[in-house]
N, C-alpha and C positions, 0 to 999 in steps of 0.2 A: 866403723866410721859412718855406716848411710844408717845408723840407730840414733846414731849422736845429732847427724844433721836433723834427721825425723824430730828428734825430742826439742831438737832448738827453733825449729819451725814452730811446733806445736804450743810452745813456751809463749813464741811471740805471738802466736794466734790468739792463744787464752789473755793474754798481756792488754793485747789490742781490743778487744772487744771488753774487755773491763772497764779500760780507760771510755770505751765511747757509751758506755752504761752511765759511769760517773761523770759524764760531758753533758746525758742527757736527765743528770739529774737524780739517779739512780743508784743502789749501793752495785760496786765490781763484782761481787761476788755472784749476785742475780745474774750475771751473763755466762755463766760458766755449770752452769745447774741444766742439766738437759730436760725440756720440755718445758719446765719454771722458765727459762731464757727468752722460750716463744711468747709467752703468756706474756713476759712483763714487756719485749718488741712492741707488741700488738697493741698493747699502754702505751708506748713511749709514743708510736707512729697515729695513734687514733682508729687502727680500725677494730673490728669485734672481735671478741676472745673468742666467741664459736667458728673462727678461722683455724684454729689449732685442728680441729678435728679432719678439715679440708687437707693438713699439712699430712696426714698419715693417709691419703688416695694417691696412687700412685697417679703419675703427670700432673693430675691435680694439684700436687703439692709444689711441682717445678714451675709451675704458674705463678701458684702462691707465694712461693720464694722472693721470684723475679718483683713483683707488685712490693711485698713487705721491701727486700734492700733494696726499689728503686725511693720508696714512701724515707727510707730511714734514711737514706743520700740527701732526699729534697730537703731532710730536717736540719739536716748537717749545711746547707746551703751547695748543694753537689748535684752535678745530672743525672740525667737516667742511665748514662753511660756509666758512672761512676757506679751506680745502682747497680747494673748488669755486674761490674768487676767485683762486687761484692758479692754476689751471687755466684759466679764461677771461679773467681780470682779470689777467692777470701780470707784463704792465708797470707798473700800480699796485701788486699786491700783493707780488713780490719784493720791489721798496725800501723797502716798508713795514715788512717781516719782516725786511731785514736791518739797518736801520735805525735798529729798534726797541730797548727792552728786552727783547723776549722771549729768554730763554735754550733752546738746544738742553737738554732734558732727558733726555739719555742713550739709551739703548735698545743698539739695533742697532748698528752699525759705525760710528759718527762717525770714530772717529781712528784711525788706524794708521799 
């Protein structure tokens, strides 16, 4: 039974972060590719791909996290709080974000 819930969590995680790939422009699949996923964020949110490298130091990368989903919230028209819950909440709050109405509001590299 707690295999089932695991798999249905993780369903709706991969789910949600596809949709807010495709919200920002992006094909779903790109979000679901580990490390390709960072690379194409880092595009979506505007800041530099030699941020990926920062992401594999340890603390360093809980920084890094914290900045990228607060940067990917403001995209979304979302706080920093909301930012934070992606950050540690992010099996809740991807399918919430991609689920939602919230629209991707432009910026930085969403589509190409």
């Amino acid at each position: 039974m707690f295999m089932l819930i695991q798999l249905i969590i993780i369903i709706a995680v991969f789910a949600g972060v596809w949709k807010v790939f495709e919200k920002a422009g992006r094909k779903g699949w790109e979000g679901i590719i580990p490390i390709y996923n960072m690379y194409v964020l880092l595009l979506i949110i505007g800041k530099p791909v030699w941020w990926i490298i920062l992401m594999f130091i340890p603390l360093v990368n809980l920084v890094i996290f914290i900045i990228v989903n607060i940067e990917l919230a403001k995209r979304f028209g979302k706080d920093a709080l909301y930012g934070l819950g992606l950050t540690f909440l992010g099996f809740i709050f991807f399918p919430i974000l991609g689920f939602s109405d919230a629209q991707f509001q432009g910026g930085a590299g969403g589509a190409s």
